[in-house]
C-alpha positions in Angstrom: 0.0 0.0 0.0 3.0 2.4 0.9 4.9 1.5 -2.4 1.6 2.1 -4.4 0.9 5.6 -2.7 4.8 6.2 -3.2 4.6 5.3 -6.8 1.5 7.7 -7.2 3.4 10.6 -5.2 6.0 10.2 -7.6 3.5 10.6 -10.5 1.7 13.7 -9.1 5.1 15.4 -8.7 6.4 14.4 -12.3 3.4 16.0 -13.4 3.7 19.0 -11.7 7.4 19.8 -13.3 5.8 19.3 -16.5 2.8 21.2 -16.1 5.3 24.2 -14.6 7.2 24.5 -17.8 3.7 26.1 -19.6 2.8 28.5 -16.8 3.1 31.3 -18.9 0.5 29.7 -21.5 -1.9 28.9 -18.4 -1.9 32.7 -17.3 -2.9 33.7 -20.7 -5.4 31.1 -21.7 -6.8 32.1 -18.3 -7.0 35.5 -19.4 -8.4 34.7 -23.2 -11.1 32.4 -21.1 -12.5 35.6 -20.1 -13.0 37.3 -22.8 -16.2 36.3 -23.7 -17.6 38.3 -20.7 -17.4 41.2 -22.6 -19.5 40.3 -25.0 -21.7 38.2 -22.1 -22.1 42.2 -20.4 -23.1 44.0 -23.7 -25.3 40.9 -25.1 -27.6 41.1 -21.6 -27.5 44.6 -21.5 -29.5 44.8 -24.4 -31.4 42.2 -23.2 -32.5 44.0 -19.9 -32.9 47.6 -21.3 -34.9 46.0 -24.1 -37.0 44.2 -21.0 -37.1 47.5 -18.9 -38.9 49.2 -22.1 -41.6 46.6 -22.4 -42.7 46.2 -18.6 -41.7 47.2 -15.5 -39.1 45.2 -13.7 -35.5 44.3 -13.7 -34.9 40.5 -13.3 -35.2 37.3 -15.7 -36.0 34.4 -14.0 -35.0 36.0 -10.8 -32.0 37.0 -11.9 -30.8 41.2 -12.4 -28.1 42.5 -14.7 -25.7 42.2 -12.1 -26.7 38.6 -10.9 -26.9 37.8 -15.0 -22.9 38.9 -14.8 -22.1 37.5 -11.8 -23.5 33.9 -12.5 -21.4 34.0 -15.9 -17.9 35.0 -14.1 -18.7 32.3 -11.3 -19.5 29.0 -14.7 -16.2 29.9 -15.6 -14.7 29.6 -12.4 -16.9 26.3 -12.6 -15.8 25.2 -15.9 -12.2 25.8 -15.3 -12.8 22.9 -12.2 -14.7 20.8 -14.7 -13.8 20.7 -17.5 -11.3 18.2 -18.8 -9.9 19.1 -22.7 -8.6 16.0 -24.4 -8.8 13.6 -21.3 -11.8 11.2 -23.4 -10.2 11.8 -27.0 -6.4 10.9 -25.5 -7.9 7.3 -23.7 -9.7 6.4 -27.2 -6.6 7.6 -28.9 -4.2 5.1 -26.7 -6.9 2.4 -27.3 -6.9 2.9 -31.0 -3.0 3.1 -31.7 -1.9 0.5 -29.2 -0.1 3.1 -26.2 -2.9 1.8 -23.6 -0.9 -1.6 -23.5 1.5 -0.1 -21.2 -1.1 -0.3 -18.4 -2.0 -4.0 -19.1 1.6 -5.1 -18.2 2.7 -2.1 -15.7 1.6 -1.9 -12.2 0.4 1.2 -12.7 -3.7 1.5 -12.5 -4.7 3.1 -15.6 -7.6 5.9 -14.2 -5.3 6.6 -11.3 -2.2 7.8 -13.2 -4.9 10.3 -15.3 -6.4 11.4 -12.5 -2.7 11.8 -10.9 -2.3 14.0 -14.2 -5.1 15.8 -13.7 -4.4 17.0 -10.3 -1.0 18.3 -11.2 -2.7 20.1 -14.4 -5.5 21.7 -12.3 -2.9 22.4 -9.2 -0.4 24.5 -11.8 -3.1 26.0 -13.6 -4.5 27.4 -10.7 -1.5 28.9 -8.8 -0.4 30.4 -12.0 -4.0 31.8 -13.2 -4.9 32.9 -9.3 -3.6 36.7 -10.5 -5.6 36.7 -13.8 -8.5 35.5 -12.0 -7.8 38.0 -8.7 -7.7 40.9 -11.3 -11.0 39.9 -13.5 -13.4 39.2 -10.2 -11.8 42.5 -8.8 -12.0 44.7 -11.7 -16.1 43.5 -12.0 -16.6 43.1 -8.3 -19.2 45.7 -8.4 -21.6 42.8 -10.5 -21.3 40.6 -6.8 -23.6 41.1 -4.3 -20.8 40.2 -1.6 -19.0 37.1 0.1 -21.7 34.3 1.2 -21.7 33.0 3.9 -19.0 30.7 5.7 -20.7 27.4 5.4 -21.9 28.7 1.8 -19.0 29.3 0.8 -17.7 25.5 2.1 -20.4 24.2 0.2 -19.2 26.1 -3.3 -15.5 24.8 -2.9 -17.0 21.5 -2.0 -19.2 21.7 -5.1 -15.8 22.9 -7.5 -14.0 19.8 -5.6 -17.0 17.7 -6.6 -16.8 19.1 -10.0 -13.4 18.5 -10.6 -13.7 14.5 -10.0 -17.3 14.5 -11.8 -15.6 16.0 -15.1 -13.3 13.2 -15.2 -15.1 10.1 -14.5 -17.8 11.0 -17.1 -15.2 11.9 -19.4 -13.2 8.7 -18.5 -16.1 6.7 -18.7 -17.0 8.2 -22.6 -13.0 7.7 -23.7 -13.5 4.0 -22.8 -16.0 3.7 -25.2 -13.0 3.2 -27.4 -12.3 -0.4 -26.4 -15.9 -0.5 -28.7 -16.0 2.1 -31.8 -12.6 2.8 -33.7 -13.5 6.4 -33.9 -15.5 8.7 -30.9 -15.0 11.8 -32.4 -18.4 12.3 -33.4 -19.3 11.6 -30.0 -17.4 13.6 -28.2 -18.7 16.5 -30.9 -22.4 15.8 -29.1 -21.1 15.8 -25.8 -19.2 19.0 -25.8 -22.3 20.5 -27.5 -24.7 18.7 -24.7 -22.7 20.3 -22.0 -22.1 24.1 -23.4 -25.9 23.5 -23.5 -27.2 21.7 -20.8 -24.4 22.4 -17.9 -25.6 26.1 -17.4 -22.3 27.0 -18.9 -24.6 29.1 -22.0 -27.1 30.3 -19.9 -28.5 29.9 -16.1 -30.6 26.0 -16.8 -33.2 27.5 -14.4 -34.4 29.7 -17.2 -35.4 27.0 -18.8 -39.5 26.1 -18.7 -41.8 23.5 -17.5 -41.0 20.0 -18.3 -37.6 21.1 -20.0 -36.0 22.6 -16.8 -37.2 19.8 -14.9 -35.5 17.2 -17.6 -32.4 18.8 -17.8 -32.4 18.9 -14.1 -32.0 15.2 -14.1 -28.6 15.3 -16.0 -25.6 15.1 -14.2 -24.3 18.4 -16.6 -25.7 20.8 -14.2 -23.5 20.2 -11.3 -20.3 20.6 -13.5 -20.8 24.8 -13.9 -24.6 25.6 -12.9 -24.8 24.0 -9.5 -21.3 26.0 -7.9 -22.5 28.8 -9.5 -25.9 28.7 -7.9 -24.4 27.6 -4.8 -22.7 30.6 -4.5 -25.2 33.2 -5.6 -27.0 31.8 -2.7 -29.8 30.4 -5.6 -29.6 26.7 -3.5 -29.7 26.7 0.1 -30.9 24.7 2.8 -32.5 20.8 2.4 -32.0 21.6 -1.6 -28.4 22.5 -1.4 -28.2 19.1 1.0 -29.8 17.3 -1.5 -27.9 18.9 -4.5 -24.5 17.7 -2.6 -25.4 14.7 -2.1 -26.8 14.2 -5.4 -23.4 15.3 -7.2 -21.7 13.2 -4.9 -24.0 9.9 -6.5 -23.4 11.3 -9.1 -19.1 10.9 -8.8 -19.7 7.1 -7.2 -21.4 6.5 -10.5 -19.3 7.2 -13.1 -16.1 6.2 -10.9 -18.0 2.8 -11.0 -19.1 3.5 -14.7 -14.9 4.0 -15.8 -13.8 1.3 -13.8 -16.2 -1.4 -15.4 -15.9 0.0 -18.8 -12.1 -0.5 -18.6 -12.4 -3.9 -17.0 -14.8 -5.2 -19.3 -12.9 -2.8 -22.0 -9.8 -5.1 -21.8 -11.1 -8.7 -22.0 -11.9 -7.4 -25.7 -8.7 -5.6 -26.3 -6.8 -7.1 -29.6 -3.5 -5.3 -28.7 -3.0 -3.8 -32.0 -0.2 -0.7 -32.7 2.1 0.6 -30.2 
């Protein structure tokens, strides 16, 4: 057990002196990640003053200008947790050309060393973007209503954490789908359209109406950019924020379980071609 954690120490660390040598391309894709805002401000400026002429009233489905703003600079706060660029296209491509061997006669767990991965790639990215990101939320920090509260505040950084580890094992779980279909590009195409969609990361899902809401309410999308973001607006609180934690938290335990069959069942098939 102490030579496996050792092994996976080693890993994280390896990772981390690779991920260092691009910290000048984090800080500026962190900045370039903002600059849709700009046009996210002007686009529902329109939108409210166009509103403001027709009736009285400042909101859209209980949201203001500012809250509109806000809940945008918060999904990509979200997103930055969540996402996971390349992870499901890099296991299909290792499946495909041969390179996914190395974990069959290593003992090295396959999801464990991409996770490993992942945590040094979020853990760089983050120290080197914190200024970008200091400077954006301070430079709009009019568009906030303020800090939540303490325990809210747990619960958003508990929602990014649960985030993070949802983004992978549903993306883990689609790049197995490899071991099956020669090519998941087209796949992948409808997922990354799904979730710009469907995770809140295009617009707050709780504008959606009726049945539609309540549908998309049932994906697991929501709680990789909506559900922080709502967290921390202070949209979810009490028994529903609970039940929204525990919910993403299911949510984790089922595609963790989801990856880990998929590969195990993935590998009795496996012909071994390439590498």
């Amino acid at each position: 057990m102490l030579t496996r954690c050792a092994t996976y120490w080693t890993i994280l660390c390896i990772s981390l002196q690779e991920r260092l040598v691009y910290r000048g391309e984090f800080a500026l894709s962190t900045l370039m990640r903002f600059l849709p805002i700009i046009t996210q401000i002007f686009l529902w400026q329109a939108i409210f003053s166009a509103i403001e002429v027709e009736r009285s009233g400042d909101t859209i489905g209980g949201y203001t200008f500012h809250g509109m703003i806000a809940y945008y600079l918060l999904t990509t706060v979200s997103r930055a947790f969540s996402s996971m660029p390349g992870l499901a296209s890099g296991i299909a491509r290792d499946i495909r050309d041969g390179t996914v061997k190395k974990f069959l006669i290593q003992p090295i767990d396959m999801l464990s060393f991409l996770l490993m991965r992942r945590v040094a790639h979020k853990l760089v990215y983050y120290l080197v973007a914190a200024g970008p990101f200091a400077l954006v939320f301070f430079l709009l920090r009019s568009f906030f209503p303020g800090w939540p509260e303490p325990h809210m505040l747990a619960a958003f950084l508990l929602s990014l954490f649960l985030g993070f580890l949802l983004g992978f094992f549903l993306e883990a779980t689609l790049g197995m789908i490899g071991f099956w279909f020669l090519e998941v590009t087209s796949l992948m195409f409808v997922y990354m359209l799904l979730n710009f969609f469907f995770s809140g990361h295009m617009f707050p899902i709780d504008l959606l109406p009726g049945i539609w809401g309540s549908l998309v309410r049932l994906l697991p999308l929501q709680y990789l950019a909506y559900f922080p973001a709502a967290v921390f607006l202070g949209k979810v609180t009490g028994p529903a924020l609970m039940a929204g934690l525990w919910i993403q938290f299911a949510w984790v335990v089922f595609f963790a379980i989801a990856a880990r069959a998929a590969f195990h069942f993935g590998v009795r098939r496996y012909s071994g071609f390439g590498g």
